[in-house]
C-alpha angles and dihedrals in degrees: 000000000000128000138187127214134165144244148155137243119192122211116184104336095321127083135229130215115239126191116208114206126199127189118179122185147109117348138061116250136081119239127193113178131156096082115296125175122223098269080058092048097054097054085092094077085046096044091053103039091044083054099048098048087047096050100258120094140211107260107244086216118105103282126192122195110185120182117207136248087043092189095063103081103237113213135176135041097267087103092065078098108055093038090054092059099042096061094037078060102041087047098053094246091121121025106272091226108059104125094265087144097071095053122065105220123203132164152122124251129231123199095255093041098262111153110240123197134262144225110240106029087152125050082042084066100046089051090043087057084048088062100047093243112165092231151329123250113201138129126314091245093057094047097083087052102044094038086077090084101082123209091046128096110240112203113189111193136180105199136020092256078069097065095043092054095046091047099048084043096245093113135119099198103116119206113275109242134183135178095234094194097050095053102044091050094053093051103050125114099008106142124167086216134069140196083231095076103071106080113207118007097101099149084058096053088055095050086049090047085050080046093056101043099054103033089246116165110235140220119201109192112178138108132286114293096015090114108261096142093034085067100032087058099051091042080102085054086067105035126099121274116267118246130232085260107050087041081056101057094034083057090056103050080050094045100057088037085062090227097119099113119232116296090006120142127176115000100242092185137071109255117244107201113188111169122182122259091254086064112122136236093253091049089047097054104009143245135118141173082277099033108240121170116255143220097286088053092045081064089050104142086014151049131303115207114208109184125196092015107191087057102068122098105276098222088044086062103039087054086063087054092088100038082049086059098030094035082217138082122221112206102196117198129177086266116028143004127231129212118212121173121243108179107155161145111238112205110180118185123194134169103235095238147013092267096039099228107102113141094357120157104223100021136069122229113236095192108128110240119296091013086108094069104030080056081050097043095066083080110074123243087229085056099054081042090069089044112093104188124046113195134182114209116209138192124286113227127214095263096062092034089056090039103125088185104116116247119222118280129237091248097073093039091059092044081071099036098056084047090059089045090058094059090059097047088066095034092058093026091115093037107088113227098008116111108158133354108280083068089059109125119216089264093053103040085064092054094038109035100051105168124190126256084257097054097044080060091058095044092054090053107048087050084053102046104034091043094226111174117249089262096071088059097080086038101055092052086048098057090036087059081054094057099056096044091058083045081050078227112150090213134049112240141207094263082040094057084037101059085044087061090059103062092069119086110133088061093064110113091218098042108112092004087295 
């Protein structure tokens, strides 16, 4: 007798509809065909033993499973399910015409039959609603996820009884249902850290908030302790809320990637991915034997923290240079080719030498001469070119340190920088692909960043006197459009061009005996 039942395979952050076909009849051995990979062959060993502790039993007839399309390469153990089913139903075990067509079944076996959770539950629903399938039937864990495409049943089931009784209609298992709006709008925004916290430091918070508003990648150069990380980490806490969109595809990276916790639905909250500097090239950007997104899409829609920059692998940085420009990451195979978004702010912190104490007010640097810039030297210049805001992080002192006066909250902070944001979404509405300032290409930023003959003189001689390199120029009219949209100004003005200025340090000729 032959059965079908249905899957799903994902490939990059979309899903893929698999039918698994199961023929039972005369004969003795056990064929599996239509590309598996070896997680998908072994399922054998799990299917029979999960029958037989659970009273059914594995036919000892020749039994095909074929799992269409044969020519997408199906990998993982997230098909034990539909293939269960499949042969208790080809085998007469279970009536062959329960309604298995309209549900599309995915799980991982246990031994003993218990139902184990699976990497992509959600981008398989939202493809299952596309199809006009009735409902999904997958583990317990992966029904809160899966349950935030609306119009699908979402069964969530620990064992495979649970799937037998849900699919013969004697079960007691409800639809899991959840409001997705509700709860996505009372989870914004909690964070269990607060702008508030960081006493002093004023003049950094105000670069991150200019950060923030525009979607300008950020550099934090200053000795150990000074609160580099301490920042970087808060940076979330100010930017806009996310929108239902932008939860929705942050869920789904995270969904394929496996790294939504238990019982967890739509990620109401801007990711913040810090790796450490031993990460590889492959972690970093993704990829894989088996292609899986990597850190910088695991920020998509928020920051990357990169700590102790110059340490980190060289190559492991220079292949980020092109998802920085594209927001997105190709990972090309022999095949086929995979798209995972990569939309981010990159903060990079770095102490400015060995020792740590360049430029430091109270301690002397030890490093030996030209050590500084060789120190300086392990971070491309492509890389910093791709770096808006330069700033150097210095010391906090005791007074500021025993200050009790409560600092501003992020709250407040983020009231202005969505503001800003807001500015830029009508000024780039007609533009594909631009969002905020940081996105402006070299032809947009003439027509949109117009600055006045005072200001062009400035501008000259601050390039002049300070020695900045030509590629500071396009950056320091970015983040001064920036300025003026957080000032809700229309022009950029002369203090606006001269804050921008500021943010520029590494460029100097002379920063660091350049």
């Amino acid at each position: 007798m032959l059965v079908k039942t249905f899957g799903s395979a994902v490939y990059g952050v979309s899903a893929t509809t698999i039918s698994v076909e199961v023929y039972v009849g005369q004969g003795e051995k056990y064929y599996m065909v239509g590309l598996p990979d070896n997680a998908v062959k072994e399922s054998q060993q799990r299917i029979d033993t999960a029958l037989r502790e659970t009273g059914y039993k594995m036919p000892r007839q020749k039994v095909v499973v074929n799992m269409a399309p044969a020519d997408i390469r199906k990998e993982g153990s997230a098909y034990d399910l539909p293939i269960a089913v499949g042969v208790l139903m080809a085998s007469g075990q279970l009536d062959p015409i329960l309604n298995v067509e309209k549900y599309i079944i995915m799980g991982e076996l246990s031994l003993d039959g218990e139902v184990k959770p699976i990497r992509g539950a959600l981008p398989i629903a939202i493809q299952a609603k596309k199809e006009n399938y009735e409902g999904i039937i997958l583990p317990a864990q992966n029904a809160r996820e899966a349950a935030i495409v609306s119009g699908l049943k979402v069964y969530g089931v620990k064992h495979i009884n649970d799937v037998i009784d849900v699919l013969v209609g004697s079960s007691s298992i409800e639809p899991y249902i959840i409001n997705t709006r509700e709860e996505f709008a009372a989870n914004e925004n909690q964070y269990n850290i607060d702008f508030a916290d960081v006493r002093g430091q004023e003049n950094i918070k105000r670069a991150m908030e200019i950060a923030a508003a525009g979607g300008h990648n950020v550099i934090l150069i200053g000795p150990p302790g000074s609160g580099k990380t301490m920042l970087a980490k808060r940076l979330p806490t100010i930017l806009p809320p996310m929108t239902l969109h932008e939860a929705l595809e942050t869920t789904k990276i995270h969904s394929v990637a496996g790294k939504l916790g238990k019982e967890t639905g739509l990620m109401p909250t801007r990711p913040f991915r810090s790796p450490h500097h031993t990460v590889s090239n492959v972690a970093l950007v993704g990829g894989g034997g088996n292609p899986q997104p990597g850190e910088i899409s695991l920020a998509h829609n928020g920051v990357l923290f990169l700590d102790e920059l110059p340490e980190f692998d060289k190559k492991a940085l220079e292949v980020m240079r092109q998802p920085l420009e594209d927001r997105s990451v190709v990972i090309s195979r022999a095949k086929y080719s995979i798209e995972y978004p990569a939309s981010f702010m990159l903060v990079a912190a770095m102490n400015p030498c060995p020792c740590g104490y360049y430029n430091h007010p109270d301690k002397e640097c030890t490093c030996p001469p030209g050590m500084v810039g060789k120190y300086l030297g392990r971070v491309s210049g492509p890389l910093l070119d791709r770096i808006d805001i330069h700033i150097e992080v210095t010391p906090v002192g005791f007074d500021q340190l025993s200050d009790n006066r409560k600092a501003e909250p992020s709250k407040n902070v983020r009231e202005r920088v969505t503001v800003a944001r807001e500015r830029q979404s009508k000024r780039f509405e007609e533009t594909a692909g631009v969002y905020c300032n940081a996105q402006m290409s070299s032809s947009e930023l003439r027509e949109i960043c117009i600055i006045p003959v005072a200001g062009q003189n400035l501008l000259k001689t601050a390039m002049e006197k300070l020695n900045l390199s030509a590629r500071a120029y396009d950056r320091i009219l970015k983040v001064s459009r920036t300025i003026a949209d957080l000032d809700q100004s229309e022009d950029i003005k002369i203090e606006h061009l001269a804050e921008a200025i500021h943010y520029r340090s590494l460029d100097r000729e002379d920063w660091a005996g350049k």
